[in-house]
C-alpha positions as CSV (number, residue, x, y, z in Angstrom):
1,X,0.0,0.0,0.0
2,X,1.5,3.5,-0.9
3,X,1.7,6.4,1.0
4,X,0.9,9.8,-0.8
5,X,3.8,12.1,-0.1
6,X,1.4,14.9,0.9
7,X,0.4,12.7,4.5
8,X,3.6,11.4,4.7
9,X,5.7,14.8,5.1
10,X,3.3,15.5,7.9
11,X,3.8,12.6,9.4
12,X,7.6,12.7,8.9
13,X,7.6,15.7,10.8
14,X,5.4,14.4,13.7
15,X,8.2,12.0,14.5
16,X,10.8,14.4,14.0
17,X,9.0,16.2,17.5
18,X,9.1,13.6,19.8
19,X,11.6,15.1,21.9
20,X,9.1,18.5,22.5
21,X,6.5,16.0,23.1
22,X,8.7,13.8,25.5
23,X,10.0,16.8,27.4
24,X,6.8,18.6,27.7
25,X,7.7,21.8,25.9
26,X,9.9,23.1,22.6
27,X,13.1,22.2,23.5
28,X,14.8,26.1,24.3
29,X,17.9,27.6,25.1
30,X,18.9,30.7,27.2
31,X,19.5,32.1,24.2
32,X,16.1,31.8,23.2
33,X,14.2,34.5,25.0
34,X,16.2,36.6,22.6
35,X,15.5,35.3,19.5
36,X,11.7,35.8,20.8
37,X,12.0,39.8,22.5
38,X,13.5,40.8,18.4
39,X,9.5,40.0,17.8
40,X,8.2,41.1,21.2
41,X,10.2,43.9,21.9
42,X,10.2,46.3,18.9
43,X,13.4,48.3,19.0
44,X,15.9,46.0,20.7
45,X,19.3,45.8,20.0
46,X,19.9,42.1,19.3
47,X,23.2,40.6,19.7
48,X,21.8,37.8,17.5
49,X,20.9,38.3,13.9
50,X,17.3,39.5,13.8
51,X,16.0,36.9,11.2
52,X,15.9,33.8,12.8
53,X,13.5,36.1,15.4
54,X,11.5,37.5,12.4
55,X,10.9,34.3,10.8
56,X,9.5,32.5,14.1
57,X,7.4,35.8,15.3
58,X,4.5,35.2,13.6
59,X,4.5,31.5,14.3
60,X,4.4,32.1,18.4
61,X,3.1,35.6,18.7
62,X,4.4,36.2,22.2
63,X,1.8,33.2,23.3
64,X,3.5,29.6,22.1
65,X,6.1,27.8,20.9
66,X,4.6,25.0,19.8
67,X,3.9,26.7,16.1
68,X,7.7,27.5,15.9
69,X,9.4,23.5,16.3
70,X,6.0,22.2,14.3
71,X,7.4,24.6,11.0
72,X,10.7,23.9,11.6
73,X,9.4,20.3,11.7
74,X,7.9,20.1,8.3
75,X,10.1,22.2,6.5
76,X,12.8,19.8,7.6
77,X,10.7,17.0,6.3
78,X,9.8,18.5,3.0
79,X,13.4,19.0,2.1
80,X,14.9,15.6,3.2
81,X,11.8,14.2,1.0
82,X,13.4,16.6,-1.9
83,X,16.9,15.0,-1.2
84,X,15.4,11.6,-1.1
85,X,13.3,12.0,-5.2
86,X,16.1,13.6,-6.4
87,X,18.1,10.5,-5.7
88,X,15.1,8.4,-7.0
89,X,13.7,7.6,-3.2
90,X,10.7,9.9,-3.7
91,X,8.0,7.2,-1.9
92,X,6.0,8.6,1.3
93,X,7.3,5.5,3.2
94,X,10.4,5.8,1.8
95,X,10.4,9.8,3.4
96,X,8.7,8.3,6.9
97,X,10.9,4.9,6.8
98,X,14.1,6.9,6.7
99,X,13.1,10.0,8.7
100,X,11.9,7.0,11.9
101,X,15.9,5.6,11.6
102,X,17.0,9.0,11.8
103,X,14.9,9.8,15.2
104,X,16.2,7.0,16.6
105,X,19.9,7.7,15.8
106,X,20.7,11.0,15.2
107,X,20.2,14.5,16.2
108,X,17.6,15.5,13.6
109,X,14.8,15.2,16.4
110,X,16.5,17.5,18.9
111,X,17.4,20.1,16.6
112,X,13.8,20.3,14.7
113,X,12.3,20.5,18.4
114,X,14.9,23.3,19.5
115,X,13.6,26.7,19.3
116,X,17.0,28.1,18.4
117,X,18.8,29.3,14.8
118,X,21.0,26.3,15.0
119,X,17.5,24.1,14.0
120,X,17.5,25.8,10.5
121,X,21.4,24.9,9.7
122,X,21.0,21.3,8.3
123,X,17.9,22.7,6.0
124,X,20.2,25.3,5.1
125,X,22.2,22.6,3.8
126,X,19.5,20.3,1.8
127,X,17.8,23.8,0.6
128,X,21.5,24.6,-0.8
129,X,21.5,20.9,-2.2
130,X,18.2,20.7,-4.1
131,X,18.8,24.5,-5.5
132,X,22.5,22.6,-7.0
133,X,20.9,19.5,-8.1
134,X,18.1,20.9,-9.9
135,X,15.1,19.0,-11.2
136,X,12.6,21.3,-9.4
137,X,9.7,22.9,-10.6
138,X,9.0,26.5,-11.2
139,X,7.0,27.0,-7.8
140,X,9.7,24.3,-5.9
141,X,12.9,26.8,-7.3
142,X,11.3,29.4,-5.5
143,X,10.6,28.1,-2.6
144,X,13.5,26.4,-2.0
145,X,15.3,30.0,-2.9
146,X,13.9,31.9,-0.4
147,X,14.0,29.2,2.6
148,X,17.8,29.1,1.6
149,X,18.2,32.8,1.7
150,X,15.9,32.5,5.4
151,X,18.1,30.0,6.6
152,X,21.3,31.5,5.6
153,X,20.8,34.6,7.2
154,X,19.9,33.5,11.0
155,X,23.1,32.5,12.2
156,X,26.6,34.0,11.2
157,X,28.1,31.2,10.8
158,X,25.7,30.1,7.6
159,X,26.7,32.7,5.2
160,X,30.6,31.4,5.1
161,X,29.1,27.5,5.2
162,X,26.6,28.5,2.6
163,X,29.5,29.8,0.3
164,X,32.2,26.9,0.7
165,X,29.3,24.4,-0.3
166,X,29.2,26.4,-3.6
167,X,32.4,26.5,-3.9
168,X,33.4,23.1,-3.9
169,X,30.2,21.9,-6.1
170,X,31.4,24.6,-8.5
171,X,34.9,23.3,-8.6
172,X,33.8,20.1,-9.1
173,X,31.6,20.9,-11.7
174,X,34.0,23.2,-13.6
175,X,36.0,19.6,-13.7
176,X,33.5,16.7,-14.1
177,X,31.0,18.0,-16.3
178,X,29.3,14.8,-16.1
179,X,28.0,15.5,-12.5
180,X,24.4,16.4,-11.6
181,X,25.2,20.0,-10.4
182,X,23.0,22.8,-12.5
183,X,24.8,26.0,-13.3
184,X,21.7,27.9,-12.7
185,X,21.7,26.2,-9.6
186,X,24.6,27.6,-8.6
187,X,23.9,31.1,-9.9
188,X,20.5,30.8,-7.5
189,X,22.7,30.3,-4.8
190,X,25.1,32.3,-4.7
191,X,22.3,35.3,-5.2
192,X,21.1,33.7,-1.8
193,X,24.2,34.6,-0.1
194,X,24.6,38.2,-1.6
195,X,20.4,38.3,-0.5
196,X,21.2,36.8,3.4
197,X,22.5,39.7,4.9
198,X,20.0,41.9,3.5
199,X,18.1,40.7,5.2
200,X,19.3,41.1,8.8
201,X,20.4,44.9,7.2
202,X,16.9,45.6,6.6
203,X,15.0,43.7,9.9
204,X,17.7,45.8,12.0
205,X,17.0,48.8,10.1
206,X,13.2,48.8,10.1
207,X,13.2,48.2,14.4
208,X,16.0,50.2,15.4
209,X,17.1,52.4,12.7
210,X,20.3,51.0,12.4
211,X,21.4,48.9,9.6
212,X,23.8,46.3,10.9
213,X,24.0,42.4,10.8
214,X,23.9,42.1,14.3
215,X,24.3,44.6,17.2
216,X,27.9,43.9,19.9
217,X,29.5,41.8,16.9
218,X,33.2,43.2,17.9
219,X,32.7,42.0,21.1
220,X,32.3,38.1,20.5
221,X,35.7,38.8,18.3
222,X,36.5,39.9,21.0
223,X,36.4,37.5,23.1
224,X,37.8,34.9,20.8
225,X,41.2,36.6,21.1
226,X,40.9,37.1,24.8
227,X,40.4,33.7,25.5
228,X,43.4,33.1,23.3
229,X,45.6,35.6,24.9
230,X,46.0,37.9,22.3
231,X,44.5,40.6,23.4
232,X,46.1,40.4,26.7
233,X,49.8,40.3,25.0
234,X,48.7,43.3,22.2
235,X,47.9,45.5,25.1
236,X,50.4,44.8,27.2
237,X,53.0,46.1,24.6
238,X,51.1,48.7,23.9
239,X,50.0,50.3,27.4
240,X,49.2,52.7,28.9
241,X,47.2,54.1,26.0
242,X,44.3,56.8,26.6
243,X,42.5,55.5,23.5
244,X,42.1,51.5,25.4
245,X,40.3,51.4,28.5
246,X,40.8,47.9,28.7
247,X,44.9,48.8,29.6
248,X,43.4,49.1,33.1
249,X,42.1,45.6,33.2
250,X,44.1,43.7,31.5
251,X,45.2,41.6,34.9
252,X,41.7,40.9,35.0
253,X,41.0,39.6,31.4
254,X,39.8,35.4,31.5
255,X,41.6,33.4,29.4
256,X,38.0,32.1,28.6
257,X,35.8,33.5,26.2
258,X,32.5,32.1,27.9
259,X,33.8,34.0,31.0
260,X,34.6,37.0,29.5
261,X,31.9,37.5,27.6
262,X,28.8,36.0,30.2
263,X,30.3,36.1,33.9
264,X,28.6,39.1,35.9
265,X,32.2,40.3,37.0
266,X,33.4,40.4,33.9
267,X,34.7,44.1,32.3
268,X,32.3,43.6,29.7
269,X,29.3,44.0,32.4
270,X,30.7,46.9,34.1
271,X,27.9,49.7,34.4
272,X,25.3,46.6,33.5
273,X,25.9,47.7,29.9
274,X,26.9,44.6,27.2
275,X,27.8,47.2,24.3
276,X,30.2,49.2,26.7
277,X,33.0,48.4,25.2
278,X,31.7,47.8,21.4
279,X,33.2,50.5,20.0
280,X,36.7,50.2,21.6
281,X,37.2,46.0,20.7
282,X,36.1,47.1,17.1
283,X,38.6,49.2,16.8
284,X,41.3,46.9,19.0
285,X,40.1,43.9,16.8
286,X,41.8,44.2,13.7
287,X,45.1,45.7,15.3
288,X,45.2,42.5,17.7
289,X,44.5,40.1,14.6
290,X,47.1,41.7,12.7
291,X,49.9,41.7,15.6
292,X,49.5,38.0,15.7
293,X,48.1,36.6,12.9
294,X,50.1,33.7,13.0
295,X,48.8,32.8,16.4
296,X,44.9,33.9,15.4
297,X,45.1,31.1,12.5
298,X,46.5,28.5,14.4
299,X,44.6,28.9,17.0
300,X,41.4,28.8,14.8
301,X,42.3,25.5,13.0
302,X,43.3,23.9,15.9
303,X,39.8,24.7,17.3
304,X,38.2,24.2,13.9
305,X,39.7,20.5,14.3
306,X,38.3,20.5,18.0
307,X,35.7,21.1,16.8
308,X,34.9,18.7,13.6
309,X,34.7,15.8,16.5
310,X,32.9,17.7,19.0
311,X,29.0,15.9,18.1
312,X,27.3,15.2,21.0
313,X,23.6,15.7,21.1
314,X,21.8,16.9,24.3
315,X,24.8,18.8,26.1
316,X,23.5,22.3,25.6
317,X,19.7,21.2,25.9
318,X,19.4,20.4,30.0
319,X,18.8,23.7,31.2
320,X,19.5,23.2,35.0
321,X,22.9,21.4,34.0
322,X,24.1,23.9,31.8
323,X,22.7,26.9,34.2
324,X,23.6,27.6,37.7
325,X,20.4,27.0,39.8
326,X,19.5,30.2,41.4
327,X,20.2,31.9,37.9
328,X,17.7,29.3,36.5
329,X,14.9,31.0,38.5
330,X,16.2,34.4,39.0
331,X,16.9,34.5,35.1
332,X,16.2,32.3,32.8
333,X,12.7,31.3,33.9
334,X,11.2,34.6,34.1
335,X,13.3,35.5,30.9
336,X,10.5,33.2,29.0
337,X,7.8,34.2,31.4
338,X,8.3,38.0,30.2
339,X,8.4,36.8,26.3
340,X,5.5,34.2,26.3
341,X,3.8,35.0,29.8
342,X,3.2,33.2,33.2
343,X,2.7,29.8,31.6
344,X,5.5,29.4,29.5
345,X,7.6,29.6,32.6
346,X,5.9,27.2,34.6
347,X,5.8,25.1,31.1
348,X,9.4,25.5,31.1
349,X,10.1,24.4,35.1
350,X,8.3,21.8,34.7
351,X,9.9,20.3,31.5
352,X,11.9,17.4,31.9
353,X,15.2,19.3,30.2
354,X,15.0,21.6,33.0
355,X,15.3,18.4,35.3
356,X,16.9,16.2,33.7
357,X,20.4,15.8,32.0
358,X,19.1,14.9,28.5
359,X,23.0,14.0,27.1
360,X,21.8,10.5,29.3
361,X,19.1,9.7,27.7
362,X,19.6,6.8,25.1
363,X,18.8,8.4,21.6
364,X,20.9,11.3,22.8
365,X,24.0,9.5,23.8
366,X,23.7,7.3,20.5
367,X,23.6,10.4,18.4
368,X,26.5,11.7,18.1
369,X,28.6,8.9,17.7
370,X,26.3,7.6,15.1
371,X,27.1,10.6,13.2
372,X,30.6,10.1,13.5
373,X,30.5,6.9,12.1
374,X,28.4,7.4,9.2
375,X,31.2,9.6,7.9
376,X,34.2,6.9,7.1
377,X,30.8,4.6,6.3
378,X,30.1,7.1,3.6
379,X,33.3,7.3,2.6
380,X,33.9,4.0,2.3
381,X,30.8,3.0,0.1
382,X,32.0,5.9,-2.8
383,X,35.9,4.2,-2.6
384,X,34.2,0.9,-3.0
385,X,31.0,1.9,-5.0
386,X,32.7,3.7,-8.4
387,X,29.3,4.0,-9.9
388,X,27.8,6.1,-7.2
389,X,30.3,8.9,-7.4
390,X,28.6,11.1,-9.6
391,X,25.4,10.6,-8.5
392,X,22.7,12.8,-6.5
393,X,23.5,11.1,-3.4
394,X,27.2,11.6,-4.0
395,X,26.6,15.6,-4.4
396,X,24.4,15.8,-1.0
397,X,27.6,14.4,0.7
398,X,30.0,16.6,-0.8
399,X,28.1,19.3,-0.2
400,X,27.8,18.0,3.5
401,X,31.0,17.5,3.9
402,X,32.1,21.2,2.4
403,X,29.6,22.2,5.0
404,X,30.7,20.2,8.2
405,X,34.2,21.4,7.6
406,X,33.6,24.9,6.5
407,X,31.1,25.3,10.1
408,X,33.8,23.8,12.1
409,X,36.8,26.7,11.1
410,X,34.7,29.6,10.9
411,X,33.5,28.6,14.6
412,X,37.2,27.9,15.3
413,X,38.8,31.0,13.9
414,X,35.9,33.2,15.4
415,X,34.3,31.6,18.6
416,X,34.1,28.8,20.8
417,X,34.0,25.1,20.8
418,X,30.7,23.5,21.5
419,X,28.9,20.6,20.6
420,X,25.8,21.8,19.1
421,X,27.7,24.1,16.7
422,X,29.1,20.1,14.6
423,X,26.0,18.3,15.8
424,X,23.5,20.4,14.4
425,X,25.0,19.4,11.2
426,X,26.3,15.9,11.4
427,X,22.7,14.0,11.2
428,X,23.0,14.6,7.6
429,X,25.5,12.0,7.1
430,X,23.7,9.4,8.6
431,X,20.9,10.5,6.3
432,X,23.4,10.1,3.6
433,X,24.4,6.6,4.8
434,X,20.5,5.5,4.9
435,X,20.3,6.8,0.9
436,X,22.6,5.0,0.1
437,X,21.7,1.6,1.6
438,X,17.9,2.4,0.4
439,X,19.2,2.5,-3.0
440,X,21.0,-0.1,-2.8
441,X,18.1,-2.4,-1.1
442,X,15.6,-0.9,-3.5
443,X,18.2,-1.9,-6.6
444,X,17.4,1.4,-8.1
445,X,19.9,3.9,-10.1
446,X,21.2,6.7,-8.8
447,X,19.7,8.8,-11.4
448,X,15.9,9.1,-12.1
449,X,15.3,8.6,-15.7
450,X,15.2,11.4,-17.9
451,X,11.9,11.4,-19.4
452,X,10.3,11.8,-15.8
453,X,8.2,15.1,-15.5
454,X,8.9,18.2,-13.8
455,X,6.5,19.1,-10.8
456,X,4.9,22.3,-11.4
């Protein structure tokens, strides 16, 4: 009996929100209360790209979050069911057969069921990867188009992912003509990265007046190179100097970039105000970077290689682990009380990632080093399996793997190591693995035969 794709991308998504439904609420973060005051709070001056909190406004409203995992939810379904007929796999229970192993094994669940930018990262990818493959319709082009421009433009981290998976697909391309990577495809693409940061420009613009990508950006560069130590050596060669007010705290900088830029006794928190010292680290910034370049860059790839096996699902998801206690209900609580009111607060204390340490549970723990073993798996099959290089499913992991890579040393070079940042990614290799052995099982062709019909 078949399954018509139209109830099986529903249904696909359903199962990609057990965790929300498990834990009693959307999966959050503390960062989440400000993704949801850019919508609430007209005005504010974000220190996160204002997108992601544009795009999920209307869904919740200030009222529920429920709306916001449910879209994230099917618009993850819809494109791995893209991925899937573009490799000839287009079934419903072909979409709901592979999308149940992946909810058992990977992080796709927790990531569709986290309110938080990093859910729209692998979508960025497989939006990227059906624009490059081609084979959509008219109506599918665009839609695909503009949830890749959305997706690129809510974290900064996307836009530089986003253009290394172009890259390498057009490099490719430039040298195997005989892949199934579309010019035009390309072309679309790349106008989504030049169209991202309008985006954030304009939303910026059109609340505070200001057009920037995101509001206190010098200061997380900041950070980076005091938690390295470069700032600390840069100004103490070149202190005292009227222009730095950090020459008088240099003794108290954290080699910890967390620390420096979150603990209440840091500099950055002096007067209560974040952006106190926004101007000065922009300027500091460059001059630091350019003292010690050498050190900046190695630095970064050593954390970009950090971070590459740094997978594991769940470790920034249990609230009351990751937060200390009396700053769970002093802060963070009320932080989502204020946004969605009284309920979502008690929603939230009462929700088993706010008691729990999630990283135990089973499908957590198996996660991420599921992931890590689908990559030499992958690799593996296209050493052994010459025919498959070329194919769909062979461009899907390239661009993956362009994407995994490219995510890891932009967070190394310009922030901090953390799981979530390579997890939120990695599911797509098992999902690559599971194409593979479905076409295989199935004994179907890589390719779907040419005379088959464009959607609409």
């Amino acid at each position: 009996m078949s399954l018509a794709v139209p109830l099986a991308i529903p249904l696909a998504a359903l199962l990609l929100l057990w965790p929300a439904v498990w834990n009693g609420w959307p999966l959050v973060f503390s960062d989440t209360a400000d993704y949801l005051w850019i919508w609430t709070t007209p005005g504010l001056r974000s220190i996160r790209p204002p997108a992601y909190g544009w795009i999920i406004g209307p869904l919740h409203l200030g009222r529920t979050l429920w709306p916001v995992i449910a879209a994230q939810a099917l618009l993850t379904a819809w494109l791995i069911w893209l991925a899937l007929r573009r490799a000839g796999l287009g079934t419903g229970w072909m979409l709901v057969g592979i999308t149940a192993v992946l909810c058992v094994a990977t992080g796709a669940p927790w990531f569709a069921s986290w309110v938080m930018a990093d859910a729209l990262s692998a979508p960025m990818v497989l939006a990227a990867a059906a624009l490059l493959l081609g084979r959509l319709g008219r109506v599918e082009t665009v839609a695909v188009w503009l949830l890749l421009t959305a997706t690129a433009a809510v974290h900064v981290t996307h836009l530089p992912t986003l253009a290394a998976i172009i890259a390498v697909l057009a490099a490719v391309r430039l040298f195997r003509r005989e892949i199934p990577v579309a010019w035009s495809g390309l072309v679309a693409a790349l106008m989504a990265v030049i169209a991202a940061p309008m985006v954030n420009l304009l939303a910026n613009w059109l609340s505070t007046g200001t057009p920037t990508l995101a509001f206190g950006s010098s200061l997380f560069l900041g950070a980076r190179l005091v938690g390295d130590g470069l700032m600390q050596a840069y100004l103490s060669a070149h202190c005292p100097d009227p222009a730095w007010t950090l020459c008088a705290d240099i003794a108290a900088l954290p080699r910890d970039s967390d620390a420096f830029l979150w603990s209440p006794d840091s500099v950055v928190w002096r007067d209560r105000n974040f952006f106190r010292l926004e101007g000065e680290l922009a300027a500091l910034n460059p001059r630091v970077i350019a003292a010690h370049l050498r050190e900046f860059i190695l630095n970064g790839l050593a954390r970009g290689l950090d971070q590459l096996v740094t997978v594991r699902v769940g470790t920034d998801l249990s609230v009351r682990v990751n937060e200390d206690q009396q700053l769970l209900v002093r802060v963070v609580i009320p932080r989502f009380a204020d946004a969605l009111g009284p309920a979502a607060g008690e929603a939230l204390d009462a929700a088993r990632q706010t008691n729990e340490e999630i990283a135990r549970v089973l499908p957590a723990r198996v996660a991420g080093p599921v992931s890590l073993l689908a990559v030499p798996a992958v690799a593996l099959w296209f050493a052994l399996d010459r025919e498959s290089r070329c194919s769909p499913v062979a461009m899907l992991a390239l661009a993956v793997a362009a994407a995994v890579v490219a995510n890891a040393f932009v967070v190394g070079l310009g922030g901090a190591v953390h799981d979530r940042y390579a997890a939120r990614l990695m599911w797509l290799f098992p999902l690559v693995l599971a194409m593979l052995v479905a076409l295989r099982l199935s004994r179907r062709v890589p390719h779907p035969p040419d005379g088959d019909p464009l959607p609409p």
